[in-house]
Backbone bond lengths (Angstrom), bond angles and torsions (degrees), N, CA, C in turn:
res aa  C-N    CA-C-N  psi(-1)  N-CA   C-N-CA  omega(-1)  CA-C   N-CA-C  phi
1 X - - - 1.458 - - 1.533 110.21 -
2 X 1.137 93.33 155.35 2.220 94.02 173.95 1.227 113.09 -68.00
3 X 1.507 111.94 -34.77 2.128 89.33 -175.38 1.249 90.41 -77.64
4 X 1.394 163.46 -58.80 1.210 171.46 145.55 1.795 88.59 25.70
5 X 1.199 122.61 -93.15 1.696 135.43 169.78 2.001 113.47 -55.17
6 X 0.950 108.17 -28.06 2.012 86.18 -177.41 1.475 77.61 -155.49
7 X 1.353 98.99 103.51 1.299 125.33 -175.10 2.208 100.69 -107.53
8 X 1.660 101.06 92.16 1.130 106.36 -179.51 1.742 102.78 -124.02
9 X 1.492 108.21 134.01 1.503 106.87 -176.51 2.039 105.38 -52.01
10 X 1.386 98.79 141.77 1.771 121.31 -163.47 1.923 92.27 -74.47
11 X 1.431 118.94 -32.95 1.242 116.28 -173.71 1.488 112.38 -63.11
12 X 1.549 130.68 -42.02 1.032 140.75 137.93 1.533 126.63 2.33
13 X 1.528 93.66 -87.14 1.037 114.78 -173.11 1.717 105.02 -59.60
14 X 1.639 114.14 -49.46 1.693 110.58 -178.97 1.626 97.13 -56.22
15 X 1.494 129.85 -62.81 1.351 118.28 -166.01 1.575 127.62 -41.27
16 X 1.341 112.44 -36.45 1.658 137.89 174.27 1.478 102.78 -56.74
17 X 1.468 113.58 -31.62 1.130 114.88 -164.15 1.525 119.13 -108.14
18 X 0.957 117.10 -29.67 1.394 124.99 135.43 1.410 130.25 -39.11
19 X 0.928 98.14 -82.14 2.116 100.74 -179.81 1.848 93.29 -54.44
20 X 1.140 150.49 -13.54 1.332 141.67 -176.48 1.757 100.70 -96.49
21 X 1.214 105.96 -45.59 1.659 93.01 164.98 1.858 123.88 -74.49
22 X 0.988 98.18 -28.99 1.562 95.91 176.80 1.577 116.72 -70.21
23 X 0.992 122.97 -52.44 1.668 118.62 137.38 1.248 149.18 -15.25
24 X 1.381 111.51 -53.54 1.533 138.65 122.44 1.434 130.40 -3.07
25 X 1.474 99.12 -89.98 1.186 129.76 158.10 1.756 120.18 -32.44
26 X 1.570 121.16 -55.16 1.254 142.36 159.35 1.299 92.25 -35.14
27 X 1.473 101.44 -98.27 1.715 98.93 -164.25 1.102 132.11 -22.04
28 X 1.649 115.76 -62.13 1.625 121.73 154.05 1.295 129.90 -4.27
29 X 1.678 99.24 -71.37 1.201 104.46 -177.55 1.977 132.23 -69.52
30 X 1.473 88.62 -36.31 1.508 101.25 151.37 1.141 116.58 -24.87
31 X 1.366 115.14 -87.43 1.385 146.52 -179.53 1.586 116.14 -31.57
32 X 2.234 114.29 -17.36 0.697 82.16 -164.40 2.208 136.72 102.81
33 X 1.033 88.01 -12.15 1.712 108.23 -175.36 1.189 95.81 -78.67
34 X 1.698 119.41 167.21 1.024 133.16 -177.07 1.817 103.07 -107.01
35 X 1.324 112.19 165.01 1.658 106.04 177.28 1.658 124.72 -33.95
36 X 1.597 97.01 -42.18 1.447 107.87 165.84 1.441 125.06 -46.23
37 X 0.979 98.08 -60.93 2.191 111.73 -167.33 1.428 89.61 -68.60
38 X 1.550 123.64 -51.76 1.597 109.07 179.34 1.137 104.31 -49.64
39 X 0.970 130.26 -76.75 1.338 116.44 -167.82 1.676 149.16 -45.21
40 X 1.550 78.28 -37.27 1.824 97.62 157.60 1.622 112.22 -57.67
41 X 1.397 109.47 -48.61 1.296 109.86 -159.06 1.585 106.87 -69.25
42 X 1.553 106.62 -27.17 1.755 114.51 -175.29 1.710 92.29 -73.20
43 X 1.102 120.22 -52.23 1.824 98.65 -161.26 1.586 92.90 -60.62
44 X 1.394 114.73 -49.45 1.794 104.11 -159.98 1.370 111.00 -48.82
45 X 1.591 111.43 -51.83 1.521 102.91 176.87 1.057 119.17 -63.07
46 X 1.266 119.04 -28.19 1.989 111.61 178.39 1.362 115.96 -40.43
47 X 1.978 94.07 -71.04 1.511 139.65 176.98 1.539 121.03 -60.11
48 X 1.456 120.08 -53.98 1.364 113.56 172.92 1.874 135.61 -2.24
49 X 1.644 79.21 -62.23 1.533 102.79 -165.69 1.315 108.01 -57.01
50 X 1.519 106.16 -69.88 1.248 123.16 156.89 1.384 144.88 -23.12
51 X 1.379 113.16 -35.52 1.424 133.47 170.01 1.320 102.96 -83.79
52 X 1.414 104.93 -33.64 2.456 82.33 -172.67 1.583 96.75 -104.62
53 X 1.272 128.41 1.68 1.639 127.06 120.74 1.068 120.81 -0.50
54 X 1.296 103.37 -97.34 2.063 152.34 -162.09 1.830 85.68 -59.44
55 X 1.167 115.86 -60.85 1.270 115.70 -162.35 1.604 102.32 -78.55
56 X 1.033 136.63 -38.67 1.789 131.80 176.28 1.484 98.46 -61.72
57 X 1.376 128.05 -41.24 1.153 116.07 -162.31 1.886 104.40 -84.21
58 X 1.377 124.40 -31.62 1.330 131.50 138.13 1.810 100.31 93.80
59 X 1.370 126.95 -9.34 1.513 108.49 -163.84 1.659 78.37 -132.25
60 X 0.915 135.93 26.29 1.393 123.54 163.44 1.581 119.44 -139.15
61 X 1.426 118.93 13.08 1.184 111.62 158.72 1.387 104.74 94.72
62 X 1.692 119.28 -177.98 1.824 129.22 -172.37 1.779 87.81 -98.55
63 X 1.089 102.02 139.60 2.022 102.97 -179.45 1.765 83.04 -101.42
64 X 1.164 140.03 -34.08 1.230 146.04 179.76 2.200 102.92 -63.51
65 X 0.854 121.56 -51.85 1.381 115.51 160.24 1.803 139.98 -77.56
66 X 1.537 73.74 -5.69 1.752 79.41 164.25 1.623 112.75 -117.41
67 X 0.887 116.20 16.56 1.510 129.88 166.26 1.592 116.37 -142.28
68 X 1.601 112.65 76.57 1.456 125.44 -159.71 1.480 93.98 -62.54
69 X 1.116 121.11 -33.43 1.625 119.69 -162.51 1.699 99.06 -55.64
70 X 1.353 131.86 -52.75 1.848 132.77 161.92 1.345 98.08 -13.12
71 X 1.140 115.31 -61.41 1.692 115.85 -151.95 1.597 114.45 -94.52
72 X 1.125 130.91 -5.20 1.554 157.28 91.97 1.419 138.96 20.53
73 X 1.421 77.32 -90.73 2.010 103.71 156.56 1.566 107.28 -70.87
74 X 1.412 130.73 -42.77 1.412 124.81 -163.75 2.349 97.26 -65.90
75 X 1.120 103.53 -48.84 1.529 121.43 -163.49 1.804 79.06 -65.43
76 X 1.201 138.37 -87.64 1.180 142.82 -140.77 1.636 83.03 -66.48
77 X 0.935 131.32 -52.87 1.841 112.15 177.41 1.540 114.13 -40.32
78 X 1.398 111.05 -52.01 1.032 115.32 -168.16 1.822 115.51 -74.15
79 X 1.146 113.45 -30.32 1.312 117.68 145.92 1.579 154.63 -5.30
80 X 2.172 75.65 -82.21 1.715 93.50 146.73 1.202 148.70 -87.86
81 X 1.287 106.34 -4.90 1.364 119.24 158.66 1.357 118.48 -74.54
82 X 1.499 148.54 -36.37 1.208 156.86 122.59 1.334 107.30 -13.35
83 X 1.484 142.48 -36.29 1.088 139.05 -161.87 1.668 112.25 -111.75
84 X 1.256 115.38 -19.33 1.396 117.63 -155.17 2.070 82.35 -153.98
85 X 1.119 117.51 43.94 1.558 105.80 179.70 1.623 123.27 -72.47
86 X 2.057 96.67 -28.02 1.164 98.22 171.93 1.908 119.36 -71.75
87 X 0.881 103.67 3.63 1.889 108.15 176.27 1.703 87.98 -80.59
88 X 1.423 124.59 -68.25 1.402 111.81 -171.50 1.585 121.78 -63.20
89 X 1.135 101.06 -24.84 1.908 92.18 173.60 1.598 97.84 -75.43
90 X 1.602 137.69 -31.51 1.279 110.01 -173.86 1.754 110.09 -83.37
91 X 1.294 121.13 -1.03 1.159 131.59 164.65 1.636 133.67 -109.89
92 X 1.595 84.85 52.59 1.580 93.04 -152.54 1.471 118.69 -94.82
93 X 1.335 111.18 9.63 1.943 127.16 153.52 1.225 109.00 -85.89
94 X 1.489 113.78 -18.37 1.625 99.69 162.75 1.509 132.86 -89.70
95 X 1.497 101.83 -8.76 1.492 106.23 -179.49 1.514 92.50 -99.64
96 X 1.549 130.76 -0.56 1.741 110.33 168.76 1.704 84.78 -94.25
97 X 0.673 149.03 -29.08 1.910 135.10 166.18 1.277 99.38 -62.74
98 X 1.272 119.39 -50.94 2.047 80.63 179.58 1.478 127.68 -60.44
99 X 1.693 104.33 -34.14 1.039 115.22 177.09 1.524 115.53 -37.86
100 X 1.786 109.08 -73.70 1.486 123.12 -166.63 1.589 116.11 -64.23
101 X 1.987 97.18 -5.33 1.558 97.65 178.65 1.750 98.67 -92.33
102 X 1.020 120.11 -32.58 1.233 119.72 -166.02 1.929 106.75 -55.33
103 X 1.605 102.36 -45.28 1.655 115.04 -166.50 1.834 98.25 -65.21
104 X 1.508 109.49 -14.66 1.554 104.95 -167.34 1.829 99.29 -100.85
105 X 1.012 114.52 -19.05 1.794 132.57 -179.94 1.467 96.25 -80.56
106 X 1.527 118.68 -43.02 1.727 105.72 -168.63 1.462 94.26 -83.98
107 X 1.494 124.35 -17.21 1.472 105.18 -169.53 1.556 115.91 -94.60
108 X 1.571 100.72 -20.95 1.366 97.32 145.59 1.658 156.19 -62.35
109 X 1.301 70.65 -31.85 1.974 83.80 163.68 1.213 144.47 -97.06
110 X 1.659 90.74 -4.93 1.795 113.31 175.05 1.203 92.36 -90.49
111 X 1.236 131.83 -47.92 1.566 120.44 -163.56 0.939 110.44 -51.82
112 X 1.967 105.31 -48.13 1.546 113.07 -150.16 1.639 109.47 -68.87
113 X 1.664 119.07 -27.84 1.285 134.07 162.21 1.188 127.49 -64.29
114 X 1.077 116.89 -25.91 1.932 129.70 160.83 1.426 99.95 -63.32
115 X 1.085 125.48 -75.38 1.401 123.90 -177.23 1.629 125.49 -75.93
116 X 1.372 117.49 3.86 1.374 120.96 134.87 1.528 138.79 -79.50
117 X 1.240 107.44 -9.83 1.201 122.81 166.83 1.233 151.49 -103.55
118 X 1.782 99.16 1.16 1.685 132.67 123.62 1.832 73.01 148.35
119 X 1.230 161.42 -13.65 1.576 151.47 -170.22 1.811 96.08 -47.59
120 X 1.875 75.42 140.22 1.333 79.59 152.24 1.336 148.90 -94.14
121 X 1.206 153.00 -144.22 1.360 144.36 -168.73 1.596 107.19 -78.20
122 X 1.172 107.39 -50.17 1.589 114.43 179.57 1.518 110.45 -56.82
123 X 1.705 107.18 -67.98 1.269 101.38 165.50 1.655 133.98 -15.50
124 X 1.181 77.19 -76.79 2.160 99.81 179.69 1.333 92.15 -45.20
125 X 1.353 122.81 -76.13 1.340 102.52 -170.58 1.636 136.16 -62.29
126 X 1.025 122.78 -22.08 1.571 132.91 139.82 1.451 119.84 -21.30
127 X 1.385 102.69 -74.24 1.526 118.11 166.19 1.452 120.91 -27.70
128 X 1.853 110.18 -77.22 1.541 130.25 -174.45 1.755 95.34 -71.17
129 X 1.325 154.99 -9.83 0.682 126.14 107.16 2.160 166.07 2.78
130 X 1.202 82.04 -81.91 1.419 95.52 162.62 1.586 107.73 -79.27
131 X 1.330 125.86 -55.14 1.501 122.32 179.86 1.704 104.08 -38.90
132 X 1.272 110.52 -37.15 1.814 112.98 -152.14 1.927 101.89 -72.18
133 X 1.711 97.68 -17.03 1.135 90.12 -164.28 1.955 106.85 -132.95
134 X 1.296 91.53 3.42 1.717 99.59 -168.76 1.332 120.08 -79.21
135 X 1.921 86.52 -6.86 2.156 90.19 174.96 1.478 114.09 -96.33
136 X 1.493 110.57 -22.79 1.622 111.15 145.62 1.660 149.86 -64.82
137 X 1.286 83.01 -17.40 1.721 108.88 170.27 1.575 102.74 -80.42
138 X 1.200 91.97 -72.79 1.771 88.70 -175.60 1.945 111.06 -43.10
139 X 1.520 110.04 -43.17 1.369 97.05 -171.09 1.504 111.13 -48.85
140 X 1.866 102.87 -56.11 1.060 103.18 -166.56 1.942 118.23 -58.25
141 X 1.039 121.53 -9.31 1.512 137.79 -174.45 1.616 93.88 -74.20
142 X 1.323 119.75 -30.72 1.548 103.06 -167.14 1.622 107.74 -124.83
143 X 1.363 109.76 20.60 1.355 123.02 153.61 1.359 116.18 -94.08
144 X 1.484 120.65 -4.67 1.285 114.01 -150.36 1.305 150.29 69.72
145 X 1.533 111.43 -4.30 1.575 136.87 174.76 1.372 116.66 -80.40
146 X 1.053 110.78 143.22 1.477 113.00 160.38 1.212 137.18 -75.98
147 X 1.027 118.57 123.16 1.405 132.75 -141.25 1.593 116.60 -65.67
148 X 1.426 122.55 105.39 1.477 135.77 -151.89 1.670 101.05 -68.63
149 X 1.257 133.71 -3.10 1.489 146.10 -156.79 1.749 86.43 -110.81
150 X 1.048 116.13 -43.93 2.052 112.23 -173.08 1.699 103.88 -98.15
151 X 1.344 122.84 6.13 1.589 115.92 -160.73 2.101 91.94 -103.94
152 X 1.081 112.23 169.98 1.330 128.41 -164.75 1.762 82.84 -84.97
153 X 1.217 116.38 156.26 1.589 134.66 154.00 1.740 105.18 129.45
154 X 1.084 117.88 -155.57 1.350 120.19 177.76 1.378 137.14 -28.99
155 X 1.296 124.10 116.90 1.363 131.68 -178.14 1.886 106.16 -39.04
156 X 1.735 100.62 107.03 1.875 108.77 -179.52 1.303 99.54 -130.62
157 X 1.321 143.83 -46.63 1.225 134.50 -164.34 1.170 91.41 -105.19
158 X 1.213 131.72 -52.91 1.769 120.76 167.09 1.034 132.95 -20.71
159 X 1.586 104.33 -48.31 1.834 109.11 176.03 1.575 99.85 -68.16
160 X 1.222 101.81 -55.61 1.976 86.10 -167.06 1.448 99.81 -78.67
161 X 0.997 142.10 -0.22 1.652 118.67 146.77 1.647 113.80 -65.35
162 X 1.166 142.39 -51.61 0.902 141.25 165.88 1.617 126.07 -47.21
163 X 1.240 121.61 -34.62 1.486 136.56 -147.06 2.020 77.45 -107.49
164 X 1.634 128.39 -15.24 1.278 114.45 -156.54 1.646 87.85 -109.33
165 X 1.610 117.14 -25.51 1.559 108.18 -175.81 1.387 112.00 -88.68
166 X 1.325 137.13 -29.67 1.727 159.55 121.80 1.586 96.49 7.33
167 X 1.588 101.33 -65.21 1.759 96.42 -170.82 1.485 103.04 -96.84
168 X 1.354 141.12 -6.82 1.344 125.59 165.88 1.213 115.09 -67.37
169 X 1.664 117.17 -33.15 1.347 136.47 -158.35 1.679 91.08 -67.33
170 X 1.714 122.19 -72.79 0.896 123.24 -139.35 1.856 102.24 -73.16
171 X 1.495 96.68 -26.39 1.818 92.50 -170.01 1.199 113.14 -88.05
172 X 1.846 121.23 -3.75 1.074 119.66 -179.81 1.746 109.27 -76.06
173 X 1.076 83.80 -36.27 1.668 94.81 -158.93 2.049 99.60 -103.47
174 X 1.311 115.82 21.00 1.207 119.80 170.14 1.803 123.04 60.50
175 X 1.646 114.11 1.25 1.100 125.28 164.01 1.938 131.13 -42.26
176 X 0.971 117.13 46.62 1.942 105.75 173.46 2.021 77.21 103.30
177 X 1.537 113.76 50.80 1.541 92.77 -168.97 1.591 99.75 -70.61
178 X 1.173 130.46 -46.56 1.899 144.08 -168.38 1.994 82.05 -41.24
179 X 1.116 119.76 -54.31 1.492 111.41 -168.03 1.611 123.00 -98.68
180 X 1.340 100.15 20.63 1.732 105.00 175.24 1.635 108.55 -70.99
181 X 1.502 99.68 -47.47 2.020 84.39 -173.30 1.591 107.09 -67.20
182 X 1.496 115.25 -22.76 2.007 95.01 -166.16 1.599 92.06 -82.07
183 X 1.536 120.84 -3.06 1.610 103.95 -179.80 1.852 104.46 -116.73
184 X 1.224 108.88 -13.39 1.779 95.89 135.62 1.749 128.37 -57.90
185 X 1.248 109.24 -44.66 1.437 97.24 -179.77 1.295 119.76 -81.56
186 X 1.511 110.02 -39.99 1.683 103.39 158.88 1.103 124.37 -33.62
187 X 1.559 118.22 -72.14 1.406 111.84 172.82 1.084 127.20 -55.62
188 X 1.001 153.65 0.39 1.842 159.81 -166.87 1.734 83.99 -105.89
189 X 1.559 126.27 -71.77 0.860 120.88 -177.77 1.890 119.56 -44.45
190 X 0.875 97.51 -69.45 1.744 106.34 176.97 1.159 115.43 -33.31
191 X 1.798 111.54 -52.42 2.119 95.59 169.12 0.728 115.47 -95.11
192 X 1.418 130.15 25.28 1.871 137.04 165.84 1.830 81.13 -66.03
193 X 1.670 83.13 -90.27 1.908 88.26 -174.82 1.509 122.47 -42.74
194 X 1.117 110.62 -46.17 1.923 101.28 -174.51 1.362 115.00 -55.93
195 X 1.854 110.54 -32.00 1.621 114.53 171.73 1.481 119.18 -52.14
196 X 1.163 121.62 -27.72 1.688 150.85 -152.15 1.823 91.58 -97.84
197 X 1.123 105.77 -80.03 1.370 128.24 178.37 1.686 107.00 -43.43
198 X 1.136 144.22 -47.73 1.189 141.16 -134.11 1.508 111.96 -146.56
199 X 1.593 93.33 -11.96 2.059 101.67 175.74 0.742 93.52 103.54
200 X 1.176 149.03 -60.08 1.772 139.73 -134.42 1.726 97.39 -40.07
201 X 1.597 112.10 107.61 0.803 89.28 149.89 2.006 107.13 -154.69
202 X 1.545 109.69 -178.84 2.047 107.00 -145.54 1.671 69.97 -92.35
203 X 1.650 93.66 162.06 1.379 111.70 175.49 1.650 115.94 -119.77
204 X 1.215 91.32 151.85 1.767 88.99 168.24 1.237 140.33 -49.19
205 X 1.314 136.39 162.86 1.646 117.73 167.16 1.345 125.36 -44.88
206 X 1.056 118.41 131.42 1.482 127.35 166.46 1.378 118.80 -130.55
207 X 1.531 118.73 131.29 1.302 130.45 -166.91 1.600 101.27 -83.43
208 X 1.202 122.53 113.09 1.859 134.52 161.72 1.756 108.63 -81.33
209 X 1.453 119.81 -7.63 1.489 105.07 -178.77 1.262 106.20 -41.69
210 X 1.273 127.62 -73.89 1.485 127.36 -152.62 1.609 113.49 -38.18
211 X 1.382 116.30 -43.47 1.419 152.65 -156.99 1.662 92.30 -78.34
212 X 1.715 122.71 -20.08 1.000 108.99 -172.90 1.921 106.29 -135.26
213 X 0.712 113.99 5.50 1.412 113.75 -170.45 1.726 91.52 -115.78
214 X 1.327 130.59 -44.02 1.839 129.14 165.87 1.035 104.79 -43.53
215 X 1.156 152.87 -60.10 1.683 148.43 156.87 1.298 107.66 -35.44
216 X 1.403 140.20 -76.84 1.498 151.47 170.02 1.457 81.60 -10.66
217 X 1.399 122.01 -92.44 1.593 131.51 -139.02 1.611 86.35 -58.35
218 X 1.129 113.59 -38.59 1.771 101.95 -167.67 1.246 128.06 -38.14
219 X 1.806 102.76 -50.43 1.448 149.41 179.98 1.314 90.78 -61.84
220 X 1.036 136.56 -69.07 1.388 133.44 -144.62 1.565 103.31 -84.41
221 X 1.553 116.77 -25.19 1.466 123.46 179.28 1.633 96.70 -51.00
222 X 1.823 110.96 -67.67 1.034 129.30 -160.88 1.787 120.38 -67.77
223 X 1.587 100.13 -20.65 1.483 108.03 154.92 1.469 127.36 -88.31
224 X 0.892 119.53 -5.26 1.514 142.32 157.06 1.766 124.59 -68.19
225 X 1.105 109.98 -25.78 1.258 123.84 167.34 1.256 125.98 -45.64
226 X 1.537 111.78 -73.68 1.501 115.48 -176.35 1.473 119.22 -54.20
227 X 1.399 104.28 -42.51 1.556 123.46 159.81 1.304 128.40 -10.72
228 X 1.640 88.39 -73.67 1.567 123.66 -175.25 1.772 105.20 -68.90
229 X 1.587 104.08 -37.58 1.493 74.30 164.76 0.955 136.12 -130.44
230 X 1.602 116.26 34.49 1.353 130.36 146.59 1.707 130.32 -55.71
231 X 1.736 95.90 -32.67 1.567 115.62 161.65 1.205 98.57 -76.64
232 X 1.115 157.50 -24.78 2.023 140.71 -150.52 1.353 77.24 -97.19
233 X 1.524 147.88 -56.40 1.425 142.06 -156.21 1.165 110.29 -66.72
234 X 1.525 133.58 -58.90 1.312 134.14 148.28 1.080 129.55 -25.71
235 X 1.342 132.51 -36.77 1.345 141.63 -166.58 1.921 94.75 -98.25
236 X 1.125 128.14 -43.33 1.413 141.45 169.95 1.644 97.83 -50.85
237 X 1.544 106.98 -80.54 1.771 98.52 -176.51 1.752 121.38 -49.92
238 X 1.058 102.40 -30.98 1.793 98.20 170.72 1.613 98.22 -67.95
239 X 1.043 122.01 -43.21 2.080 111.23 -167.34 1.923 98.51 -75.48
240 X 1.506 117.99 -27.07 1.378 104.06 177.76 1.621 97.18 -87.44
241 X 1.336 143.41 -32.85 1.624 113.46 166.26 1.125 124.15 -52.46
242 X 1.434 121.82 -43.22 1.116 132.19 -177.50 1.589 126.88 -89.38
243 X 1.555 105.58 51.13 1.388 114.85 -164.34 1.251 132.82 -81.87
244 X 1.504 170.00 141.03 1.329 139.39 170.32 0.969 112.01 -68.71
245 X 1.564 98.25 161.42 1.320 108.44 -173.26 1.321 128.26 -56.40
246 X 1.358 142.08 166.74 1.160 154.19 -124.15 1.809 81.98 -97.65
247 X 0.958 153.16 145.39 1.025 158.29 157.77 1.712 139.50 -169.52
248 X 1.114 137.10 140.42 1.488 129.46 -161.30 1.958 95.34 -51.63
249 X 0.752 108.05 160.30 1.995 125.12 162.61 1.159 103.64 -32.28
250 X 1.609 96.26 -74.69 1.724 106.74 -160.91 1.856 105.38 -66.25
251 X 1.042 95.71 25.61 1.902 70.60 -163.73 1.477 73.06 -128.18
252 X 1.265 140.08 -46.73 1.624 120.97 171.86 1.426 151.29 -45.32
253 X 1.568 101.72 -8.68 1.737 138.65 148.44 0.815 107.81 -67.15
254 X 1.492 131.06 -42.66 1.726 118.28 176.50 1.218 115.47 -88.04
255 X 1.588 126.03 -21.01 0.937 119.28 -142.68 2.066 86.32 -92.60
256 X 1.255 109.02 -33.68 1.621 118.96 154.12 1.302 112.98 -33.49
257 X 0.806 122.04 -85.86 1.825 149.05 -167.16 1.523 92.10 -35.01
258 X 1.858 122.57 -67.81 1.304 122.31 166.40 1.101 122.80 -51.23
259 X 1.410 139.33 -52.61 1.056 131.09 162.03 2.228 120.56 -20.29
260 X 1.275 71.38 -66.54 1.621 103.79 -177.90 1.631 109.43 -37.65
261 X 1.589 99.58 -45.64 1.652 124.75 -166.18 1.796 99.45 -46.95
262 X 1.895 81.07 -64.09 1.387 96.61 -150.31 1.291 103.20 -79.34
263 X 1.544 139.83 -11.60 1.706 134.78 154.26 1.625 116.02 -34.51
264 X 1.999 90.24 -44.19 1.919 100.89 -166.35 1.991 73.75 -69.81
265 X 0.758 113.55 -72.32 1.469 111.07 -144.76 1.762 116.85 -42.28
266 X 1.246 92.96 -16.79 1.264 99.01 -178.24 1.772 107.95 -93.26
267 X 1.110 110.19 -41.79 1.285 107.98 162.84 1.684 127.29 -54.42
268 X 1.197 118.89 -32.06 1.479 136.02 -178.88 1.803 92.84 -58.43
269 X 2.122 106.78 -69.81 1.049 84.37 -177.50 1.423 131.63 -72.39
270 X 0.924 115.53 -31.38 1.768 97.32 176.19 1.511 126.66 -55.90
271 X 1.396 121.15 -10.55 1.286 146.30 170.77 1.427 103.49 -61.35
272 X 1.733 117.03 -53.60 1.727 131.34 -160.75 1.814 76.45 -82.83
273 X 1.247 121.98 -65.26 1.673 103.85 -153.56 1.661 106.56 -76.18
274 X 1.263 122.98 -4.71 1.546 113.32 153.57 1.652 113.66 -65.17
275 X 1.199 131.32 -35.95 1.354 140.79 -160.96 1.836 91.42 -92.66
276 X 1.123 120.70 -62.09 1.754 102.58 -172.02 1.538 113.01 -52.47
277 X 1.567 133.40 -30.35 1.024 138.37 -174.05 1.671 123.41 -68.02
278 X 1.939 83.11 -19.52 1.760 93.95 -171.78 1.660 106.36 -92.90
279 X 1.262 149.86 154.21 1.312 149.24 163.04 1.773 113.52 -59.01
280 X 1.189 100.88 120.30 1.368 88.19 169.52 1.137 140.97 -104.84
281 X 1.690 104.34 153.57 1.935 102.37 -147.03 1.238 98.20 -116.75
282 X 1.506 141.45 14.53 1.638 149.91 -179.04 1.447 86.80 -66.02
283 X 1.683 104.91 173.82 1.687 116.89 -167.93 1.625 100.18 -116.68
284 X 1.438 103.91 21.90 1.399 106.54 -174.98 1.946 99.94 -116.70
285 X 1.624 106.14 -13.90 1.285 96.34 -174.77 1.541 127.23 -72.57
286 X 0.899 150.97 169.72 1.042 145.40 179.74 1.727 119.39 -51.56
287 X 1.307 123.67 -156.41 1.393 115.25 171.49 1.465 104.43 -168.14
288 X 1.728 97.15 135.70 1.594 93.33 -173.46 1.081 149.13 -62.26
289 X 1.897 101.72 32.18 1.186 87.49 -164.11 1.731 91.32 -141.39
290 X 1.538 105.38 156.07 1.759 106.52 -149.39 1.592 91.53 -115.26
291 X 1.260 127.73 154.21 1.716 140.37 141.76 1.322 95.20 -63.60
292 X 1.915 94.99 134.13 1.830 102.83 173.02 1.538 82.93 -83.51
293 X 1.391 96.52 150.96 1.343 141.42 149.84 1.494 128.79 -119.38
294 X 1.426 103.40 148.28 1.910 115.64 -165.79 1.157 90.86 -73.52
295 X 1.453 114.76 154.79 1.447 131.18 171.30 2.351 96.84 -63.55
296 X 1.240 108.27 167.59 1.315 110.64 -172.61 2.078 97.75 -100.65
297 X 1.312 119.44 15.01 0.980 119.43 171.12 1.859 103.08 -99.67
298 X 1.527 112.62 -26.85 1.372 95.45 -171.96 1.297 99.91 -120.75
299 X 1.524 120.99 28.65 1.337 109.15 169.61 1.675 107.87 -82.32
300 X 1.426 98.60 169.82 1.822 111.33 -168.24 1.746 98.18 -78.74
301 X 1.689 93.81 120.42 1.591 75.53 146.65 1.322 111.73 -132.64
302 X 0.956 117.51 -172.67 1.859 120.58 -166.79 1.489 102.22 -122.11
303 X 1.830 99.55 132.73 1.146 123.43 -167.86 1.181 118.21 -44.22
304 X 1.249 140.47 170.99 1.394 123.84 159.85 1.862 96.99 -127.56
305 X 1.902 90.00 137.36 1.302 82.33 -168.43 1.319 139.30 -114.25
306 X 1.315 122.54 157.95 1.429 106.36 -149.59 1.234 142.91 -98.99
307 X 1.239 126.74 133.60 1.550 145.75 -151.49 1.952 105.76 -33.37
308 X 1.316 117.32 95.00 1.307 113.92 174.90 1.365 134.41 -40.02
309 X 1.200 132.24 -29.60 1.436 144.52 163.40 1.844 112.41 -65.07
């Protein structure tokens, strides 16, 4: 059986589960839901966490289906909150304390079940983690919202990551163990509020390329150097072997210029003897085809005539 292997007090576990459906429940009604959806929405948030728990950990079964009374308490929470919602909106610093108690109750009891069930420290905390926050995820998944546990603002998954390695730390290693869960939930609680209180809060993506590749080129300018003029020297000693000839100043401007001449000139002709070789198709060229003409043996000529005397 599961309490048999991760033997965590059941009051725990109901309190976690409570303040996660009543929360639940809230939203719902916000939103607007009918008795139904409240109610759905109170067990999932209660239960959520708990269930993809039960299921990661995989050889001990749903602790939420073997203790029907969870799912019970989650529906009848959700109930009265549907019925009496205006009592929780006028008491509505007490339903963000159940809230921030609930994320420090699931991270206590996931851990403590990770590491009753032979996990190690990382593990466990992985686990009480996701549990602390997987019954708010899921709600928000079937409202259609985006999920307030992955969005930028107030320290939420932070605290119960923190508040879940705090209590792996201390019970793993036998430190103040009798007082690790009331100083897991303290702490989960404490930077719930101080985040609130004091700003703390995570920011969106922000791109650092620029911040890191302007340095890169810097580096690479300045390693590029020796390089650059290890090639300019090389490239220098080939132009002094290969020098012109010895000649006054003024006569090496011309002696360019001629140079220069006779490249065009040579280019011109090979230009003219590419073009005589080709047929030409302009509307000025001739056309193949000739006026007969008499041979110059039988053309006419006219007598010349002769001297009368």
């Amino acid at each position: 059986m599961l309490e048999s292997v991760l033997a965590i007090p059941f009051w725990i576990e109901f309190a976690g589960t409570i303040t996660g459906a009543l929360a639940g429940a809230i939203a719902g009604v916000r939103a607007q839901y009918d008795i139904f959806g409240t109610t759905v929405l109170a067990c999932v948030t209660g239960l959520g966490g708990g269930i993809t728990r039960d299921i990661l950990l995989q050889d001990y079964g749903i602790y939420a289906f073997q203790h029907p009374v969870l799912l019970l308490s989650c529906a009848i929470a959700g109930g009265l909150v549907f019925y009496f919602h205006k009592l929780a909106d006028a008491f509505d610093w007490v339903m963000d304390f159940l809230d921030n108690l609930s994320v420090g109750l699931w991270a206590v009891v996931s851990v403590g079940k990770g590491l009753s069930a032979g996990l190690d420290i990382i593990p466990s905390v992985i686990l009480g983690t996701i549990t602390a926050v997987g019954g708010g995820i899921v709600r928000d998944i079937l409202m259609a919202q985006r999920p307030v546990a992955f969005q930028a603002g107030t320290l939420y998954g932070t605290a119960s990551l923190f508040g879940s390695t705090a209590f792996a730390l201390m019970k793993q290693n036998d430190v103040l163990g009798d007082y690790a869960a009331i100083t897991c939930v303290i702490l989960v609680m404490a930077i719930r509020y101080a985040s609130e209180f004091f700003g703390w809060r995570t920011k969106p993506a922000q791109d650092y390329s620029d911040k890191v590749i302007v340095p890169m080129k810097k580096v690479a300018h300045v390693a590029a150097q020796p390089v650059k003029k290890v090639v300019r020297n090389a490239v220098d000693k080939r132009i002094v072997a290969a020098a012109e000839p010895q000649m006054p100043h003024h006569e090496k401007a011309a002696h360019r210029i001629r140079l220069r001449a006779e490249a065009q000139a040579r280019m011109a002709q090979s230009i003219n003897a590419g073009g005589t070789a080709r047929p030409r198709t302009d509307a000025n060229a001739p056309s193949s085809y000739a006026p007969h003409r008499e041979p110059a043996s039988e053309s006419r000529v006219r007598p010349i005539p002769k001297d009368p005397s």
